[in-house]
N, C-alpha and C positions, 0 to 999 in steps of 0.2 A: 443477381439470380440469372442463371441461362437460362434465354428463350424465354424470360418473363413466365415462367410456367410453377405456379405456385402450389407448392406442399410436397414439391420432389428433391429439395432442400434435403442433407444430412442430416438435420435435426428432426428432419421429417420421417425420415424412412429407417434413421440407426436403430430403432426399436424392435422392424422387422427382418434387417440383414441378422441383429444377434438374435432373434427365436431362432431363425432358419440354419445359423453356423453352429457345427461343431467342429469347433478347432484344436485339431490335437499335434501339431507340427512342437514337436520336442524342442526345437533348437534355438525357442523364442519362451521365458518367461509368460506366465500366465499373465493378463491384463483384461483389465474392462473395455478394450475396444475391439473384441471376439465375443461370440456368440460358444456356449461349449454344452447345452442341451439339446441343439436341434438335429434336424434330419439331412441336413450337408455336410458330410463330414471332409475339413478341409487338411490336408496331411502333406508330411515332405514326398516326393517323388519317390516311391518305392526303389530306384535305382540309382546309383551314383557312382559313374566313370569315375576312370584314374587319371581322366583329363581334366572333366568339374572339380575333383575335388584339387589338381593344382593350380586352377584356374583361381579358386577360393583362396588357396594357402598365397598366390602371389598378390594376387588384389587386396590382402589382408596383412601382407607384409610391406606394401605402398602404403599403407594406414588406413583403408577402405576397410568400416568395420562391418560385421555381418548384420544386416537389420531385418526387421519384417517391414517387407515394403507393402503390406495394406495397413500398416500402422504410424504414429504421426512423421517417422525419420525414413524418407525415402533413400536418401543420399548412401551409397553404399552398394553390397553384396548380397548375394541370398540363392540358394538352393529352390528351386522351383516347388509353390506351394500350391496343388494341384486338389481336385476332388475326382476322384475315379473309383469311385466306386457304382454299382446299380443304385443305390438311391438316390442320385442325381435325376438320373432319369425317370424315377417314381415320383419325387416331389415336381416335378415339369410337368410331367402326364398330369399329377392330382392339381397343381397351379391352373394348369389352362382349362382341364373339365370344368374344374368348379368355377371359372369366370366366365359369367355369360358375356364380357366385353371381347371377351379373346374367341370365341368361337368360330373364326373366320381366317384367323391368325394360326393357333397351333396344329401343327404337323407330326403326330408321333404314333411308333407303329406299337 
């Protein structure tokens, strides 16, 4: 365990990264190791050059397959899985208001 710091463990906290993700990036099969009700919505990059995607086509013609790298195969390719949208920044705002631990901490206008 890093830093001896106990209950910050993945098995600790997987319960509330999946309330929090909605994960809709098309270019990965659904699986149990995304969150897809919550109020993060995580997606592929609304935009993709004619240089990512031969960047993609070459790395994937060396045998480098395309993975979701928050999921267990990092080794690979992947189109950037981004969250931009405003309710990022709603759930940050309602995360820090409602912790009284954080009130010293968060910064949002």
């Amino acid at each position: 365990m890093l830093l001896n710091v106990s209950g910050w463990g993945w098995k600790d906290v997987e319960y509330y990264f999946k309330k929090l993700e909605n994960f809709v990036v098309p270019d990965y099969p659904s699986n149990d190791l995304h969150g897809h009700n919550g109020y993060l919505t995580i997606s592929s990059v609304p935009y993709r050059s004619k240089v990512a995607d031969a960047f993609m086509e070459g790395a994937n013609a060396t045998g480098l397959p395309l993975v979701d790298y928050n999921a267990l195969t990092q080794t690979g390719v992947s189109y950037l899985q981004v969250s931009v949208t405003v309710t990022a920044t709603v759930v940050a705002a309602m995360l820090c208001k409602n912790n009284p631990l954080s009130k010293n901490q968060c910064h949002y206008g």
